[in-house]
C-alpha positions in Angstrom: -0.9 5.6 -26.5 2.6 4.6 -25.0 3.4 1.8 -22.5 4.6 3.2 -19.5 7.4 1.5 -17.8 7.0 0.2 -13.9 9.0 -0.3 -11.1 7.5 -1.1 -7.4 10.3 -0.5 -4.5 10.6 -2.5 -1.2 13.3 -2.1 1.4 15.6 -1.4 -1.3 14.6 -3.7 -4.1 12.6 -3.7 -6.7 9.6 -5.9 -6.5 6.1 -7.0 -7.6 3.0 -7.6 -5.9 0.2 -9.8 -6.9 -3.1 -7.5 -6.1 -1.3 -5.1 -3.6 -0.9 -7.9 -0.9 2.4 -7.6 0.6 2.3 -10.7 1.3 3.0 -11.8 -2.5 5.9 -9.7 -2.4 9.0 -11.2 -3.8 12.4 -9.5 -4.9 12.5 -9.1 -8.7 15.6 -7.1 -9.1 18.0 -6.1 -6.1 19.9 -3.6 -8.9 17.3 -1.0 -9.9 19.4 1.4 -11.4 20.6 -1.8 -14.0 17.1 -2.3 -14.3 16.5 0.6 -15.4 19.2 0.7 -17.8 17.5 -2.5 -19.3 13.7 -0.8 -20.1 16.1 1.8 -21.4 17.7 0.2 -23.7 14.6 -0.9 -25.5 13.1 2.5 -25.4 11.6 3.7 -22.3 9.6 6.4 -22.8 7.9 7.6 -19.4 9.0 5.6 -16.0 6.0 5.4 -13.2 7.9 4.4 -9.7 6.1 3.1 -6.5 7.2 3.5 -3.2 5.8 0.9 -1.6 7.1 1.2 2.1 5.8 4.8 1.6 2.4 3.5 0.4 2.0 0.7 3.1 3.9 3.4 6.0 7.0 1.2 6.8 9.2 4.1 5.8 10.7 5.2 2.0 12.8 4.5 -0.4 13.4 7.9 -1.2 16.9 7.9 -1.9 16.8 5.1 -4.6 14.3 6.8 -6.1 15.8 10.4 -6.4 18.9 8.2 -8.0 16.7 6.4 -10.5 15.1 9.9 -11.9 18.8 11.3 -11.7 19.7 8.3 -14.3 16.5 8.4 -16.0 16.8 9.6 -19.9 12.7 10.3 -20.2 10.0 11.8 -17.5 9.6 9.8 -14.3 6.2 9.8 -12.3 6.4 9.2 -8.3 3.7 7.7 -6.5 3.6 6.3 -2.8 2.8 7.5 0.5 2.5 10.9 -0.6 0.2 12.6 2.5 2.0 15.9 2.4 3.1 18.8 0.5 6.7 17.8 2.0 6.4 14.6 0.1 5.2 16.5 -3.0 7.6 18.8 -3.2 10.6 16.6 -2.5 10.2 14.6 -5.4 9.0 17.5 -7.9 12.5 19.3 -6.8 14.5 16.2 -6.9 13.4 15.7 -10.6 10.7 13.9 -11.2 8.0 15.0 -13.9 4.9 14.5 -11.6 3.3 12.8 -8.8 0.6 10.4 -8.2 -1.9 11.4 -5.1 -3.3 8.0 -4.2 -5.9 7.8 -1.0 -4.5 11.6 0.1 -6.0 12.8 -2.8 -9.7 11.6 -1.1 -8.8 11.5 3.0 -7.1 15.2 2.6 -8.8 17.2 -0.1 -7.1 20.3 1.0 -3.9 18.6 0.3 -5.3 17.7 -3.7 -6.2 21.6 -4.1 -2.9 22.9 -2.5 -0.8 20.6 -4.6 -2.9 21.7 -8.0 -2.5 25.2 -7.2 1.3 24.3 -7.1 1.9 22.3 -9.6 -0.9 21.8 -11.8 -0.9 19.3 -13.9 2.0 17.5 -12.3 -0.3 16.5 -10.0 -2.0 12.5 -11.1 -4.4 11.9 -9.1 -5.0 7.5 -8.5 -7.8 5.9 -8.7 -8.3 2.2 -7.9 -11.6 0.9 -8.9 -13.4 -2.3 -7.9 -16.9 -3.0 -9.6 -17.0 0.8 -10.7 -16.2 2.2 -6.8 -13.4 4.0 -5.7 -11.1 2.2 -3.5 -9.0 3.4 -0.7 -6.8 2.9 1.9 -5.0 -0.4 0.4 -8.8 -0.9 -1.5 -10.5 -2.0 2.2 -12.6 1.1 1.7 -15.1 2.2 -1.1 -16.0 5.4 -1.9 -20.0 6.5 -1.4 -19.9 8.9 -4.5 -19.9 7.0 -8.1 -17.5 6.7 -10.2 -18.5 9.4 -12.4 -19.7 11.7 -9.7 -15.7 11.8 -9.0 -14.0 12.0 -12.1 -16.6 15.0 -12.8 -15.2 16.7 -9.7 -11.7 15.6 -10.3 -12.3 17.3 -13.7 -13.7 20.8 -12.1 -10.7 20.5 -9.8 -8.7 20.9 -12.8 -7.1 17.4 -12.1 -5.2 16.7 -15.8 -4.6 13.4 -15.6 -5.8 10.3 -13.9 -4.0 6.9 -13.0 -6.9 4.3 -12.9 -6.2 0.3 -11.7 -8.8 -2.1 -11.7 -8.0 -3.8 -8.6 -9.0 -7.0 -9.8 -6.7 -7.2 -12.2 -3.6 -5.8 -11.0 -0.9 -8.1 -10.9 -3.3 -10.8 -12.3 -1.7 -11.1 -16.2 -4.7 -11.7 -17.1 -5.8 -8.7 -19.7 -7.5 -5.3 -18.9 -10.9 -4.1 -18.1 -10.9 -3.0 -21.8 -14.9 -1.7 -20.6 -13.6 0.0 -17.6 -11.4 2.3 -19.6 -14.2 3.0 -22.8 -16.7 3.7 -20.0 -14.2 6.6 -18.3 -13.0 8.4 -21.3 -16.4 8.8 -22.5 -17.5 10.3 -19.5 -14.3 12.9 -19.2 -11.8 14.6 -20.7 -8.6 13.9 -18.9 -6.1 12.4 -19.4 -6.2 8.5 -18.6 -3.2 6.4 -17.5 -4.3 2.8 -17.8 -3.1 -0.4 -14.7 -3.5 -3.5 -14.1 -3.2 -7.0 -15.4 -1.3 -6.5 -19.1 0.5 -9.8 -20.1 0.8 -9.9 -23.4 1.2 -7.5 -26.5 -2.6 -8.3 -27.9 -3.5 -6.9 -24.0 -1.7 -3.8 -25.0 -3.5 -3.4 -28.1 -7.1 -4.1 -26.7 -6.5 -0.9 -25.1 -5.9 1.4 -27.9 -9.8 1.7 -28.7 -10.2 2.9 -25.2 -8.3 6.7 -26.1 -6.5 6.0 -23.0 -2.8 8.1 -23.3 -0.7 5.2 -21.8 -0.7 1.9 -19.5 1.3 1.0 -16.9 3.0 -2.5 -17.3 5.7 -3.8 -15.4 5.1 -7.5 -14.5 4.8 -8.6 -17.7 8.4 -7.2 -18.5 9.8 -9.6 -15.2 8.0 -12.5 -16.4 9.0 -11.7 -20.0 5.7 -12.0 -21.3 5.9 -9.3 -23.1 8.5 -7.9 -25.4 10.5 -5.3 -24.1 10.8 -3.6 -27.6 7.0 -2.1 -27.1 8.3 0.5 -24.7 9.6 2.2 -27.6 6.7 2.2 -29.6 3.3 4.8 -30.0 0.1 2.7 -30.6 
């Protein structure tokens, strides 16, 4: 298991939100690419960047992104208001390793199979999960089908790898669902990206039982919680 690096745009800056309300947005960094060169310094493995005016529809931050996986050293994944092969395809020929299919992935099915027939496992499908339902649309909505119901057809899709948040603890600092995550990769075999809530190092630990392949932290690293030094490490 690695921990994969996070970084959340805004209008230009990077940012945090506590629990996906934009209205806990504040400004973290207004340099990204010096950001980056930060995480990289201590030994950023794999980068996972947000758009988050793509996500919420109040435009992109495309550019900033293109120039973050041109400066990258290691893989960069792109999620954020991706809703059409255009999207897709921009950032998988503008460099970046994959892309994350949030709500798309559900609303436009056709889109998820088009895209895996393209790309294959470049393709991470996101799944935010609230009491063991699927959330969508900004988590207002919950899916009918259970949880395992979905990551069985995600699985028969050929989806490789899945990016699951427990929405109740993203942006919390206050640990993972350790439970969630032994639950799901007993009931599949792909690939699962841990999110949400990691503070400290012993939160990063409490995961490796789980046979998750990485989690997402990037809160911790602004608060400095957490030691920058454990990007370079494999638990």
């Amino acid at each position: 298991m690695i921990v994969i690096g996070s970084m959340d745009f805004y209008k230009g800056s990077v940012v945090r939100l506590t629990q996906g309300d934009l209205d806990s947005v504040h400004e973290v960094k207004n340099d990204a690419l010096a950001w980056l060169n930060t995480l990289q310094t201590h030994g950023l493995q794999y980068l996972h960047c947000v758009d988050l005016d793509g996500a919420f529809k109040e435009g992109h931050n495309r550019e900033l992104i293109v120039s973050v996986i041109e400066h990258a050293t290691c893989p960069v994944q792109v999620g954020g208001g991706l809703h059409s092969m255009e999207a897709i395809d921009f950032y998988l020929n503008h460099g970046a390793h994959r892309v994350v299919l949030g709500s798309s992935a559900f609303t436009q099915p056709e889109l998820l199979e088009k895209a895996l027939q393209k790309y294959g496992n470049r393709i991470i499908v996101a799944m935010d999960v609230k009491e063991e339902k699927v959330m969508i649309h900004g988590w207002t909505v919950a899916l009918e089908d259970s949880l395992e119901s979905i990551l069985k057809r995600l699985e028969e899709q050929g989806v490789d790898t899945v990016l699951m948040s427990d929405v109740s603890h993203d942006g919390m600092l206050g640990g993972s669902n350790v439970s969630l995550y032994k639950k799901v990769t007993s009931l599949t075999s792909m690939n699962i990206q841990a999110s949400g809530g990691i503070k400290t190092r012993q939160d990063v630990l409490d995961l490796v039982p789980t046979q998750v392949v990485g989690v997402i932290v990037g809160k911790a690293f602004i608060h400095q919680t957490l030691d920058l030094d454990i990007l370079g490490e494999t638990l």
